[in-house]
Each structure stands twice: as C-alpha cells, then as structure tokens.
C-alpha positions, 0 to 999 in steps of 0.5 A: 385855329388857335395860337399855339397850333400856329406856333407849331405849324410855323416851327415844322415849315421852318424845319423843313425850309432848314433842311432845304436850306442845309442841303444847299449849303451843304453841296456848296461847302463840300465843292468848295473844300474838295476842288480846294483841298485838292488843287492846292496839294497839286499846286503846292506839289508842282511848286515843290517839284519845279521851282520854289521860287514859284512860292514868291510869285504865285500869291500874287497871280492869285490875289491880282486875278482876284482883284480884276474880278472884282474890279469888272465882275462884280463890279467892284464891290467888295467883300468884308466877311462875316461883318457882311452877316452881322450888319444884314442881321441887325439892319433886318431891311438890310440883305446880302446880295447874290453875287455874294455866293459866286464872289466869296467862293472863286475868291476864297478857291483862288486865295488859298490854291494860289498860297495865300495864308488864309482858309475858306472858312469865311468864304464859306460861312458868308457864301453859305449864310447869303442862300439862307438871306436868299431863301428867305428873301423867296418867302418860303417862311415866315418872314420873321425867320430871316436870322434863322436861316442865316443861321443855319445856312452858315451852320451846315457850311461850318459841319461840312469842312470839319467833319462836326454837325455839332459843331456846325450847329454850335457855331451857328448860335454862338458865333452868327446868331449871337442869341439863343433862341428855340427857332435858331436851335431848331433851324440850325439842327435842321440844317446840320442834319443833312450836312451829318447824312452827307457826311455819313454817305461821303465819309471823311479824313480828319484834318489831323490823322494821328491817333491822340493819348490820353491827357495827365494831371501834371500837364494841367497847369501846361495847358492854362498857361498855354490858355493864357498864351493862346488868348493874348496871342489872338488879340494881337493877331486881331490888332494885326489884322485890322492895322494892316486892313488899315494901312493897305486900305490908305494906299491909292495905288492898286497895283502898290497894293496887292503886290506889296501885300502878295510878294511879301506873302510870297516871300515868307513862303518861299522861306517857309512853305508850311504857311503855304494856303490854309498849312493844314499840310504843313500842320500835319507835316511838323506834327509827324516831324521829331526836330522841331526846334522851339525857335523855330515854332516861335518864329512860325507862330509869329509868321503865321497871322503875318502871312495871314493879315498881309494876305487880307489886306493884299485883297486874298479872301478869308479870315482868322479861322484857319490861322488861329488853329494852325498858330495855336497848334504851334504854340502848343507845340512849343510849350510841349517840347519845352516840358519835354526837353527843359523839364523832362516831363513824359507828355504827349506833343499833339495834345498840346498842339490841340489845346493851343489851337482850341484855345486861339481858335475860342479867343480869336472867335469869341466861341469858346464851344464851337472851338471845343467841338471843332477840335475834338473833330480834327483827330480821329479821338479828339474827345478824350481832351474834352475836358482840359479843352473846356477848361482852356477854350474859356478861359482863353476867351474870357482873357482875351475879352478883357483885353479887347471888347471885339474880335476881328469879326465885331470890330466895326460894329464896336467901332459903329457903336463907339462912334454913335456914342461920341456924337 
C-alpha cells in the first residue's frame, strides 16, 4: 500500500472517530445548557419572587458547595480553564485527567445557577476537549491526532451553546488549536457535524430574540470607535481577571476567601440583578428596555467583569466568555444612545449592542472570526451586520494585542516563556 492510500485512510478514521467524538460532546453541551439555562431562570424567579436579599447570599452557597467538592471529591485539584488545554497541547505526554469532565460541569451548573457572574463556556470547552484527550487516549486513531480531537471535542461544545456549527469549527482552530492544519479542519467538521444534526432535530431559541435592521454608513465611524472602545475594555478586563485571581490566591484562609469573593458578587447582585449568572436575561431585559440611561450602562460595563473576576477568584467556574458579550453589548448600548440623544442620529440600538459585543468577545479572546459568527448567530438575522462585525472584530483584536501580548487564556504560558527566557 503506498503512501498516500495510508494518508487517506488515516483521514477517513479520524473523521469517523470526530463524529463519535462530536456526539459525545454534543450530548454533554446540550445537558449542560439546558438544566442551566433552566434552573437559573427558576432560581432567579424564586429570588425575585421571595426575598431579594437571597441575591446577597446565594453566590455563596453556591461557590462554598463547590469548594468542599473540591476539597473531598476531586480530591482538591483544581480546575485552570482552558490553559489546562493549551498545556496538555504542548506538553503532548501531558493528558487532561478524567474527573475533569465531572468537575468543570457540576462547577460551571452551580457557579452560574447560584448567580455567579460568569458562564458555562469554559466549563463547557475544557469538560468537552477532555473526551477528545479521552478518545484519544483509547487508541481509536493514530496517535499523532491527539490536538485534533481535542479540537474538535471543544469545537461540537462550542456549536451546541450557540446555535453555530460554524462557529463552533471556527473556534476550534482559532482559539484551541491555534494552527491550522488540513487534520484539524477535518476532524473539527467532523464533529461540528453532528452538533449542526442535533441542532436541527432539537431546534433552538437565539440568545437574542429581537429581529435586527439593517446597518447605515453614517454609523461606520460609531462602530471603529466602539471597536477601539471594545479592545481597551478587554485588556483591562483581563488585568482584572489575573490581579484579582492574584490577590484571592494570597489569602491563606479558605473561608476569608470564598466569602469575600461571593458576598461582594452577592452584593453587586442584589443592587443589580441583571448581573445575576450568565445575565443573557438581563441582556435581553435592557435591550427591550426604552429608559436605559448611559450612567447607568457605564456603570454596568464596569460591574460586569467586577462581578465576573471576583467570581473567578472566589472558586466560581468559568471565564471571559460570557462577560465579554454581555459588557460588550453594554458598551454598544451607550454608544447608541449617546448618537441617538446627543446626536440625534435615526440608528437602531441592538446593532450596536452586537458590534460592542463581537468586538469585546474578538479582543478578549483573540478570535476575531470565531466572535464574528458567534454573534451573527445570537439574533435570529444577525448576518446582515457581517460586515461592519468583520471590520470591527479585527480591529478590536489587533488593538488589544498591542496593548497586551496575552489574553486571559495564554497569560501562563506568556508568563512560562517570559520566566525561561530570564533564566
């Protein structure tokens, strides 16, 4: 048999283990967003419907669960996102353990239903890329296939909680592979495949159920600037994020930690409720509202990754993901009334709010194509904004590169290589 038949027979088996490894995920993702999705609206109900100072105490019920699951569980290991993925990718000896899968979906369920600011995304990717680690790890394929299937394990997951096969594959290569290759392309279609047959069987809401209108020339200028806006906010939100990590990390005292962290999420909640859990709801609460104030959405872009970091840095599960959109499509949301009332420019808001968003999600996660698709997907005709998304998500991206050589997710790894260097 000669070389090339090898090659393609080696490509057809890792298109078939994808598949198998996209169904897997899928069915992970789709439990995972549905009992969240659910439970949190029904927790945040109860809450609303009771007693809202239940906002104060719940995040940390939630995050102290998690913290004795940890603890006499999973034996105290812990859990570091997506960074997990990027080391078992590099250091190729290196796997990500079982209990991964168990541990980032309890503790992304309980962070988010319990009100912490964050979202299931990292949960999601790392519990979806560690059956990808598994598969591989049962010799299904050839063994030099191990960041495929990582790859396309997080690429199904990524499909299934927004609605984007293409998304999910873009996300894939951009964001975990970080290369492109002809075997990642294949085994991320593979899997996102059967994520796009489950999403076709099962259908699905969008995130944002408003109908959008088209885009104007005049508001090209709005929306770079808003692109500029976007990426400066990611950087600071990613010096939050590791600062705050940093500083609950140097407190000794367990209990002094997850309190502090929880109850001050609690409190901002409580004053706050639209940063209650993922705040999809609340996103989709302000869009319809018509007395949105732009004090009032600066102080929430603000809030927002507050909420989210010292959610992080109490023990809650998650990452940038969520926080990004939601702030982004704040900040979007300013910008727009602030043309509509100081200007008084005709525009329509939730445009804006969807180019703020894509552009925070694209500098925050260095992904500028995976944030374009992603957010074409989360209202029901979001592609008509695909070209001022293009135009935005890039430059965002690049600006916040300048400013900053890593992202919340590569931030070890730039410090790894910093530290070697030194020596």
């Amino acid at each position: 048999m000669n070389r090339k038949k090898v090659i393609q027979q080696n490509y057809f088996k890792l298109f078939g283990i994808s598949l198998i490894v996209g169904l897997l995920s899928s069915l992970l993702a789709l439990a995972l967003r549905y009992i969240t999705e659910k439970t949190e609206h029904h927790v945040f109900s109860f809450i609303s419907n009771t007693n809202p100072l239940l906002f104060i105490i719940f995040p940390t019920i939630g995050i102290t669960i998690i913290y004795f699951l940890r603890k006499f569980v999973f034996k105290g290991r812990k859990n570091k996102g997506i960074t997990e993925i990027y080391k078992t990718l590099d250091l190729r000896k290196d796997h990500l353990p079982l209990f991964k899968i168990p541990s980032h979906f309890i503790n992304g369920f309980l962070t988010v239903i319990f009100g912490g600011s964050s979202g299931i995304e990292v949960s999601t990717v790392v519990s979806t890329a560690t059956i990808g680690n598994e598969i591989y790890k049962k010799n299904y394929s050839a063994k030099l296939y191990k960041r495929e299937l990582i790859c396309a394990a997080s690429a199904a997951g990524v499909a299934i909680l927004f609605s984007s096969p293409l998304a999910g594959l873009l996300f894939g290569i951009e964001v975990i592979s970080r290369k492109f290759k002809k075997t990642i392309l294949i085994s991320c279609m593979g899997s996102t495949l059967v994520a796009a047959f489950f999403l076709y069987i099962l259908g699905n809401e969008p995130i944002i159920p408003q109908e959008l209108t088209d885009w104007q020339w005049k508001s090209v200028p709005f929306f770079i600037l808003l692109s500029f806006f976007a990426g400066l906010f990611a950087v600071g939100f990613t010096l939050l994020v590791i600062h705050t990590k940093s500083f609950f990390g140097n407190i000794n005292n367990n209990f002094i930690r997850v309190n502090l962290g929880a109850i001050s999420v609690g409190l901002l909640i409580y004053y706050f409720p639209v940063l209650f859990g993922d705040s999809y709801h609340g996103l989709n609460e302000i869009l319809s509202s018509e007395s949105n104030s732009i004090w009032y959405l600066l102080l929430l872009i603000f809030l927002k990754p507050l909420a989210s970091s010292l959610t992080l840095g109490a023990g809650g599960d998650g990452g940038v993901f969520a926080p990004s959109i939601i702030a982004g499509a704040f900040m979007g949301l300013t910008m727009a009334i602030f043309c509509k009332t100081v200007l008084h420019m005709d525009i329509n808001p939730i445009n804006f709010a969807l180019i703020g968003a894509g552009s925070a999600l694209s500098a925050a996660i260095y992904a500028p194509l995976t944030s374009i698709i992603l957010i074409c997907n989360i209202a029901p005709n979001g592609y008509i904004l695909i070209i001022p998304l293009l135009v935005c998500c890039f430059i965002s991206k690049f600006f916040a590169n300048k400013l900053l050589p890593y992202n919340v997710y590569t931030y070890d790894m730039y410090k790894d290589n910093l530290n070697k260097s030194s020596i």
